[in-house]
Each structure stands twice: as structure tokens, then as C-alpha cells.
VMD Tcl script that builds the backbone (N, CA, C; Angstrom):
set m [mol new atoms 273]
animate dup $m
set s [atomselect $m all]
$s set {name element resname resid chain x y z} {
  {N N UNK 1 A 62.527 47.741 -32.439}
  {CA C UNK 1 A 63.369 46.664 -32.919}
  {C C UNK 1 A 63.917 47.064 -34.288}
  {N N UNK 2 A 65.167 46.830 -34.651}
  {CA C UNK 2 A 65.663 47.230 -35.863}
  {C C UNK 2 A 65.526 46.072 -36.789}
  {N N UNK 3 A 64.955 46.834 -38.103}
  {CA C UNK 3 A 64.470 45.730 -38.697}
  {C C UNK 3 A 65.842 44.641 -39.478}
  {N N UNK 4 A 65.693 43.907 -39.588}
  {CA C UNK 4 A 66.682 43.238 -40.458}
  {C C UNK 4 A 67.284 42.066 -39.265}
  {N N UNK 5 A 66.673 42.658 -38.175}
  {CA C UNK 5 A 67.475 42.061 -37.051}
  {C C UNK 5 A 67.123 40.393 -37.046}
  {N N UNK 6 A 68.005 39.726 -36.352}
  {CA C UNK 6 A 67.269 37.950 -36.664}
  {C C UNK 6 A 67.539 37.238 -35.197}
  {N N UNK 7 A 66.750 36.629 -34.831}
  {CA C UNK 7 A 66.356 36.265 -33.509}
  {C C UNK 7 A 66.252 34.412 -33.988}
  {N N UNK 8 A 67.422 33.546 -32.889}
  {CA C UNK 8 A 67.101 31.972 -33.299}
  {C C UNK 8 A 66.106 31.265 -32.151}
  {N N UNK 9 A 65.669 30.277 -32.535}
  {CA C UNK 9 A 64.596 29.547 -31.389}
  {C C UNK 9 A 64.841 28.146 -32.163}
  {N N UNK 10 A 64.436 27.108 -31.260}
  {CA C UNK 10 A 64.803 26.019 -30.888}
  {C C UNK 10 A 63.057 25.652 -31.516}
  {N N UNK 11 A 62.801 24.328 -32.256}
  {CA C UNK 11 A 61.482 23.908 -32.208}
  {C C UNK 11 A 61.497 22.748 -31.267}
  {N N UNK 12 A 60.340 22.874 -30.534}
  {CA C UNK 12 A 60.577 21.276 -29.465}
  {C C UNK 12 A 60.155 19.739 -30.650}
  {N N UNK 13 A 59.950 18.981 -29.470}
  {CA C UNK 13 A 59.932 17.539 -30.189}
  {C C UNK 13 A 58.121 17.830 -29.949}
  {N N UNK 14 A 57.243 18.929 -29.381}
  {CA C UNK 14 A 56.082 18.775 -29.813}
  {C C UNK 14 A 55.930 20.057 -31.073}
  {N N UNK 15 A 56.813 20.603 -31.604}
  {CA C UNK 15 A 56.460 21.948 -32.882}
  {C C UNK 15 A 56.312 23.319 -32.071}
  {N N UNK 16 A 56.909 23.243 -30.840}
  {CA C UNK 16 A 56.626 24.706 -30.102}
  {C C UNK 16 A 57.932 25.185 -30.564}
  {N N UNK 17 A 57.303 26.814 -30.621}
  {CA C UNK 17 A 58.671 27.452 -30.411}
  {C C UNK 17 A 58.401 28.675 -29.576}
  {N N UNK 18 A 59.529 28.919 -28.489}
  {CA C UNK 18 A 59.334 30.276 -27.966}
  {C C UNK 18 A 59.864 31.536 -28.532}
  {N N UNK 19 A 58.558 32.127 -28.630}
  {CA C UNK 19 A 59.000 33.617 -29.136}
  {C C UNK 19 A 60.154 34.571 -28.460}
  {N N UNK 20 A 60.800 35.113 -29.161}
  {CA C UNK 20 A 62.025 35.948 -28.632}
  {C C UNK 20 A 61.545 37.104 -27.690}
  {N N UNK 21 A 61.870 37.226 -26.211}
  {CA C UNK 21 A 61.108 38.618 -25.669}
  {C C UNK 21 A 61.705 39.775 -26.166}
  {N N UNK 22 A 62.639 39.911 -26.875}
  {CA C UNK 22 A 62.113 41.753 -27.421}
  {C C UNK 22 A 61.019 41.711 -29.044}
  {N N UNK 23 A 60.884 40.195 -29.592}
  {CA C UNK 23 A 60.310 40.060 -30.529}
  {C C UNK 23 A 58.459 40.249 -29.886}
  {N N UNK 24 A 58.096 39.452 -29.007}
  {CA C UNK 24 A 57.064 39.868 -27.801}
  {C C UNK 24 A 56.763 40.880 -27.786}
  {N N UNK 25 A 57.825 41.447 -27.378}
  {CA C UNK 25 A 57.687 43.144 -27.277}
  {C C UNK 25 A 57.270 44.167 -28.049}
  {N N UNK 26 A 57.846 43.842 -29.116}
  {CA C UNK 26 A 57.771 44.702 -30.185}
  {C C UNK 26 A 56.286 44.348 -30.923}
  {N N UNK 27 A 55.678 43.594 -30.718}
  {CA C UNK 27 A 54.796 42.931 -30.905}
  {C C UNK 27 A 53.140 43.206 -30.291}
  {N N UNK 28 A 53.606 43.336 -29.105}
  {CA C UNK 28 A 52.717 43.674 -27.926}
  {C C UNK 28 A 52.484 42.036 -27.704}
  {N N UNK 29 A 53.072 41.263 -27.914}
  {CA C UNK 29 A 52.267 39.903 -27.854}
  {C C UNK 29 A 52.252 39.695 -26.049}
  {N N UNK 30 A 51.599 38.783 -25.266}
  {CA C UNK 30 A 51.468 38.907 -23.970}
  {C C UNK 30 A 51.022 37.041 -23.872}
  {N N UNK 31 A 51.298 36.660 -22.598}
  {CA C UNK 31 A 50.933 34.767 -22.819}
  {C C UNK 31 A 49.096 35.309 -22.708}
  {N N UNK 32 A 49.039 33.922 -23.631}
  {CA C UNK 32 A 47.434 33.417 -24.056}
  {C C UNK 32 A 47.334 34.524 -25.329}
  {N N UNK 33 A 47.808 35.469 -25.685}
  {CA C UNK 33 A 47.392 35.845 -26.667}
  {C C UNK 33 A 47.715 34.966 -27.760}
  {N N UNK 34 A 47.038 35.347 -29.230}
  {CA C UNK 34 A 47.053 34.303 -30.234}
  {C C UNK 34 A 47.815 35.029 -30.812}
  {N N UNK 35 A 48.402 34.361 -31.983}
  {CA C UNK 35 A 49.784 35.108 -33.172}
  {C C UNK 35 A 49.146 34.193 -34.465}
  {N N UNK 36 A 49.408 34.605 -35.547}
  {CA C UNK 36 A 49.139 34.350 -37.146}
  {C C UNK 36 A 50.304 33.968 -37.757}
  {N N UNK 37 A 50.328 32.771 -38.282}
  {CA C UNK 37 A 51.641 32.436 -38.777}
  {C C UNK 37 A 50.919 32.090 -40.384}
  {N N UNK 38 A 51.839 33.066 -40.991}
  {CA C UNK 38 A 50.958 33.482 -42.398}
  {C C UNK 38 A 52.693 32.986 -43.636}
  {N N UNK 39 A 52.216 31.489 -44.296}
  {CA C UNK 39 A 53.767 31.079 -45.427}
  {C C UNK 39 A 53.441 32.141 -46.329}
  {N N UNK 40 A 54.444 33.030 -46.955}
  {CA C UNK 40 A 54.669 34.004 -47.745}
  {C C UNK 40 A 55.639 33.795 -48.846}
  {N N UNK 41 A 56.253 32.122 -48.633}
  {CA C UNK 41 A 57.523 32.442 -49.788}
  {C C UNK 41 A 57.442 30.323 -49.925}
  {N N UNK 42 A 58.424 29.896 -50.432}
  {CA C UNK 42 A 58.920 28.551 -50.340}
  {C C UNK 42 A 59.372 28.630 -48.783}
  {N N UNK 43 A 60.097 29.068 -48.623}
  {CA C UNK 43 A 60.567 28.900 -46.990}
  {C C UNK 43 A 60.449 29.931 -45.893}
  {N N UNK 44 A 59.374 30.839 -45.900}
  {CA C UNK 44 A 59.157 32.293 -45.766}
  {C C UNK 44 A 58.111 32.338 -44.982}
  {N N UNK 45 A 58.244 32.640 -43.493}
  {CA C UNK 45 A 56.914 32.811 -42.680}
  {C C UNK 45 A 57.015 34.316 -41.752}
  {N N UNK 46 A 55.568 34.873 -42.018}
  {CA C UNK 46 A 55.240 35.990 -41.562}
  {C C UNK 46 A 54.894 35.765 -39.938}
  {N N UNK 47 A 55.053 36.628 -38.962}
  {CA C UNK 47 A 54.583 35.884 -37.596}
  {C C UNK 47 A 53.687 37.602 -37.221}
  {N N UNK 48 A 52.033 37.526 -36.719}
  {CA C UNK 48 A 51.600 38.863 -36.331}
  {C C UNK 48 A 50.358 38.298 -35.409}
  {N N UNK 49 A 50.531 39.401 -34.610}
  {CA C UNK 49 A 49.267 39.239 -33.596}
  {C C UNK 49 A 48.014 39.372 -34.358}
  {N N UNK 50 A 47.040 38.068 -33.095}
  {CA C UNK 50 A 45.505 38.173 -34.011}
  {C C UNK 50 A 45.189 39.500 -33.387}
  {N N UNK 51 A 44.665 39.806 -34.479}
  {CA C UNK 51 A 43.602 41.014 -34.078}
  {C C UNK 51 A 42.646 40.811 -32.815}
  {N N UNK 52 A 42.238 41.641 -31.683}
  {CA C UNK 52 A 41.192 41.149 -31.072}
  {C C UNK 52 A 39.802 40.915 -31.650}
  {N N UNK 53 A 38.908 40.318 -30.833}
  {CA C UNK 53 A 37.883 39.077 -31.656}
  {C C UNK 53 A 36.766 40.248 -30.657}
  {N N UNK 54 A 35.375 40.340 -31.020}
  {CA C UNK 54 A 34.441 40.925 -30.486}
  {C C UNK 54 A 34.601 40.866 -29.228}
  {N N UNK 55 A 34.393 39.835 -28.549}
  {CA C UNK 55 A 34.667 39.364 -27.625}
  {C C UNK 55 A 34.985 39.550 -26.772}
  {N N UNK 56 A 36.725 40.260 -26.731}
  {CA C UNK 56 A 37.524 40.195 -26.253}
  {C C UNK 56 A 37.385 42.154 -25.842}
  {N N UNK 57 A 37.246 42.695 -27.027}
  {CA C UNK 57 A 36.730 43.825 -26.466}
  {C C UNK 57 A 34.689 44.360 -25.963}
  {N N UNK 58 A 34.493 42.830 -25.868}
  {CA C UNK 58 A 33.247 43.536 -25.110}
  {C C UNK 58 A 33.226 44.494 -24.082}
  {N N UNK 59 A 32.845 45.119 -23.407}
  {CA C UNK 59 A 32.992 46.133 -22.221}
  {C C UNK 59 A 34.351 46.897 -22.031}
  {N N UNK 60 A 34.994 47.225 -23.347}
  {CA C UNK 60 A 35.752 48.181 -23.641}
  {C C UNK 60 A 35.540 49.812 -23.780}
  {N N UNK 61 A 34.558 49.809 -24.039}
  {CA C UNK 61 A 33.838 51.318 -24.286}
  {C C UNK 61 A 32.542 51.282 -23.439}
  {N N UNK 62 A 32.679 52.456 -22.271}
  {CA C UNK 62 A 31.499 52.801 -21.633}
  {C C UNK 62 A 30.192 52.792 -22.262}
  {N N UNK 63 A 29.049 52.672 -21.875}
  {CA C UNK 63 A 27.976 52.416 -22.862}
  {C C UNK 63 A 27.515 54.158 -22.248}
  {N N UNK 64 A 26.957 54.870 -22.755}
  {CA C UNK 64 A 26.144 56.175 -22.512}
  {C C UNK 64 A 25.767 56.329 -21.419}
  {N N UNK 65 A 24.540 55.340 -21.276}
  {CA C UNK 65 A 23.539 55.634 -20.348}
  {C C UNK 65 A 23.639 53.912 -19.537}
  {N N UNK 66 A 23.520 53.846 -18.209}
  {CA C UNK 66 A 23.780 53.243 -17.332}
  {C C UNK 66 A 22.870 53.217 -15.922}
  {N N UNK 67 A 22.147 51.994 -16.159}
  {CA C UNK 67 A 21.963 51.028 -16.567}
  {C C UNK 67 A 21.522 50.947 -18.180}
  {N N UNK 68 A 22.176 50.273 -19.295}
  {CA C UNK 68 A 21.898 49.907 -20.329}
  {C C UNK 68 A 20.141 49.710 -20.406}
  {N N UNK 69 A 19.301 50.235 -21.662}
  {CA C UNK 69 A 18.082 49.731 -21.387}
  {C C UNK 69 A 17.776 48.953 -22.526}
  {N N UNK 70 A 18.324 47.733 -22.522}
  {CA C UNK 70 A 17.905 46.844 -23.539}
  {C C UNK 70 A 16.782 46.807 -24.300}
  {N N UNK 71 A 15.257 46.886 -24.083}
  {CA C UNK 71 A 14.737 46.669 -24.558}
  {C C UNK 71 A 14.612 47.910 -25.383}
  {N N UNK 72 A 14.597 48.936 -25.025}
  {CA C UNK 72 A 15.022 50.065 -26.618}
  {C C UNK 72 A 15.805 49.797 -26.965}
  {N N UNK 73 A 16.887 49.406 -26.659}
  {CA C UNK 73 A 18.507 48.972 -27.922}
  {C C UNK 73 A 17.419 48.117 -29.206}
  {N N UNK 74 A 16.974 47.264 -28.087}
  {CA C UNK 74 A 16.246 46.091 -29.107}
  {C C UNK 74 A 15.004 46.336 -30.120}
  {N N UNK 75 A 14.425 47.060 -29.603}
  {CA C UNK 75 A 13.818 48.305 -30.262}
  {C C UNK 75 A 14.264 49.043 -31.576}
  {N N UNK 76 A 15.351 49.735 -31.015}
  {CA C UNK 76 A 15.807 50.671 -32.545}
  {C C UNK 76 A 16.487 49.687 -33.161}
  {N N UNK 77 A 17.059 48.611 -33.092}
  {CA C UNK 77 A 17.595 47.481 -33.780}
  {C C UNK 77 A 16.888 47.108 -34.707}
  {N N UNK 78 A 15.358 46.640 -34.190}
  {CA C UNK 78 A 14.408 45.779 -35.141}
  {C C UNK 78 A 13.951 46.872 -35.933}
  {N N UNK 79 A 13.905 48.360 -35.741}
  {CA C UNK 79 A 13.560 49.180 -36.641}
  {C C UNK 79 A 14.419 49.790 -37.311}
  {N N UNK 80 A 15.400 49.852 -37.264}
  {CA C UNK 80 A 16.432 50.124 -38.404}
  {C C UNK 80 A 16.701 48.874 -39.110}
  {N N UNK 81 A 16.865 47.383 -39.133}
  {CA C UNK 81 A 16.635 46.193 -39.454}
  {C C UNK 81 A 15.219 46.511 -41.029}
  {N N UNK 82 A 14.161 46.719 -40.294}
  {CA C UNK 82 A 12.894 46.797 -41.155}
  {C C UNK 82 A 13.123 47.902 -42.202}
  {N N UNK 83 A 13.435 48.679 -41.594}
  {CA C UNK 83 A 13.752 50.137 -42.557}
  {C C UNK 83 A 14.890 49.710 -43.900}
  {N N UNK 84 A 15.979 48.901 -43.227}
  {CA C UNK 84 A 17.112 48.411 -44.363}
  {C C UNK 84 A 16.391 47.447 -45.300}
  {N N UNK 85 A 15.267 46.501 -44.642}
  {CA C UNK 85 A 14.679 45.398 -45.341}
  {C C UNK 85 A 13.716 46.473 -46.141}
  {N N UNK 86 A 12.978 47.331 -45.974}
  {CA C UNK 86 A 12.110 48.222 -47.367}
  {C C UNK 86 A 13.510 48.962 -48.193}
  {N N UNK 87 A 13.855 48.974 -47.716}
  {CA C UNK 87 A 14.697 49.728 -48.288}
  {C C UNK 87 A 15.092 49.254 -49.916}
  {N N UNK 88 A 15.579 47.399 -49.443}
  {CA C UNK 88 A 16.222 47.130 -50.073}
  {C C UNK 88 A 14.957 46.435 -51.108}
  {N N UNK 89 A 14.105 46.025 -50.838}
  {CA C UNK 89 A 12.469 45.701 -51.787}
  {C C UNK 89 A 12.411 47.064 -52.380}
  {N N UNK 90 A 12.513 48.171 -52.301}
  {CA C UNK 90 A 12.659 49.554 -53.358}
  {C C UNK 90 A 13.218 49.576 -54.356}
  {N N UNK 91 A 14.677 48.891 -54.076}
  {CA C UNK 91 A 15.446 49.440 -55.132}
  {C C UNK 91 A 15.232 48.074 -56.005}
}
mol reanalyze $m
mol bondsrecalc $m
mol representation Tube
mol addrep $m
């Protein structure tokens, strides 16, 4: 999209407005995703996609070993946990 470029939209009688599809685009925005509407000036609004939320990329990245074995995850968790907690009674 070239910047400078200006795209008009209509606000409804409930405060919606539809986003422009090459503005979408350029965007990556997709329906149900969320957008950030961030005031920057007296009359000045920024519009950017939310970042994804934990969540959303859970089961994005293969885990190693498969079946997952939780109870060592949970394991080296509580012991690196304890190790940070002496750690921090040291200093």
C-alpha cells in the first residue's frame, strides 16, 4: 500500500466502521481478528493489529518429544523455580 494513501468509511448509527480491504490486507487483518485503535494527536488515530495472545499460538510449535511428558516438564519447572528463589535470598 502506498503510504500517504487515504481510504473513506462510513461510521454506522452503532460506531462500526468497515475496514478498507486493501487496508485488511496490508494489514494481515482477517474477520474475528482484533485491531488497536491507539488517539495519537487532537484528531489523530493510529489503527494496528493485536498482537497474538498466548493462546492463540498455543500448539504452534511442535513440542520435541511426543507424547509430551508432563510430569518432568513439571519437574524441571519447580526446580529451576527453587534454584531462581536461592538464588535470589543470595544476593
Amino acid at each position: 500500500m502506498q503510504k500517504g494513501k487515504e481510504f473513506i468509511a462510513t461510521v454506522s448509527s452503532k460506531g462500526q466502521v468497515t475496514i478498507p480491504v486493501e487496508v485488511r490486507e496490508e494489514l494481515g487483518i482477517s474477520a474475528q481478528d482484533k485491531v488497536i485503535f491507539r488517539i495519537v494527536g487532537e484528531q489523530r488515530v493510529e489503527v494496528e493489529p493485536l498482537p497474538m495472545t498466548l493462546e492463540q499460538t498455543f500448539g504452534s510449535v511442535e513440542p520435541i518429544n511426543r507424547p509430551e511428558d508432563f510430569a518432568t516438564l513439571r519437574e524441571i519447572a519447580r526446580e529451576e523455580r527453587a534454584e531462581r528463589m536461592l538464588n535470589k535470598i543470595k544476593k
